[in-house]
C-alpha positions in Angstrom: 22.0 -159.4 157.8 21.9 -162.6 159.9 18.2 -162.9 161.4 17.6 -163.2 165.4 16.9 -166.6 166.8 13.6 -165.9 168.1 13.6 -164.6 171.8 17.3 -164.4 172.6 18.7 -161.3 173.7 22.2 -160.6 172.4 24.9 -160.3 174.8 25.5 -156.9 174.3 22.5 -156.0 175.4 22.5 -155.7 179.6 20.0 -154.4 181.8 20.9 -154.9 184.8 21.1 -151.7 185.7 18.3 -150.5 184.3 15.7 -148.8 186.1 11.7 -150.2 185.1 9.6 -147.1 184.5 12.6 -144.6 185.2 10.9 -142.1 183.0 7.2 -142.8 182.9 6.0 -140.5 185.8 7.8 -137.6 183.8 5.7 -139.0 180.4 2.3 -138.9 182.5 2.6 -135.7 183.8 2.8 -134.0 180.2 2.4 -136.0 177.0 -0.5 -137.7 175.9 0.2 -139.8 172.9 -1.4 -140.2 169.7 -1.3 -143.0 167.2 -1.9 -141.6 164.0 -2.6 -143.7 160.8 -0.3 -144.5 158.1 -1.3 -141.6 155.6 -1.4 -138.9 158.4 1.9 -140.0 159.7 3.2 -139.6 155.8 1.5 -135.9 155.7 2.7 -135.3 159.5 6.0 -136.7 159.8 6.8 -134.9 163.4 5.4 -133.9 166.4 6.3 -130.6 165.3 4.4 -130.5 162.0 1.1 -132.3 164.0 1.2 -129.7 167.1 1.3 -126.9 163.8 -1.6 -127.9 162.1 -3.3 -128.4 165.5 -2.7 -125.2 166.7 -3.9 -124.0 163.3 -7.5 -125.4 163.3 -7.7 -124.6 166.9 -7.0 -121.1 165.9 -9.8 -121.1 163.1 -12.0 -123.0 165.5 -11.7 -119.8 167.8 -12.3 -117.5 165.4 -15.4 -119.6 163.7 -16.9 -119.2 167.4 -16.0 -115.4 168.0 -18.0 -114.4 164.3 -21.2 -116.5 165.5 -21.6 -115.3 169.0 -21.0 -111.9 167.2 -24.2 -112.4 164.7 -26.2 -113.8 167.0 -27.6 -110.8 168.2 -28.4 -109.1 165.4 
């Protein structure tokens, strides 16, 4: 595969009728991204498999809470 020259733009490629930011109030109002580091992004591959083991430790995180407000009384 032939390398780019630098900062030329193939011909192909036309934006003129592109729209700047056509999508970006949509991406405010409900994502918030997340880098993640190299190894996590090899044991998370997908959104899918992050929101998961999110939801999972949230879960446990719950529970953890309900059992000490539960012994604290006695």
């Amino acid at each position: 595969m032939k390398k780019a020259d630098g900062d030329a733009m193939r011909a192909e490629y036309d934006f003129s009728g592109g729209v700047r930011g056509k999508y970006l109030p949509r991406l405010a109002k409900g994502a918030n991204v997340v880098v993640l580091d190299r190894d996590m992004a090899k044991v998370f591959p997908t959104s899918k498999a992050v929101n998961d083991a999110l939801r999972v430790l949230a879960e446990a995180g719950r529970r953890q809470g309900k059992m000490k407000s539960s012994t604290r009384g006695v």
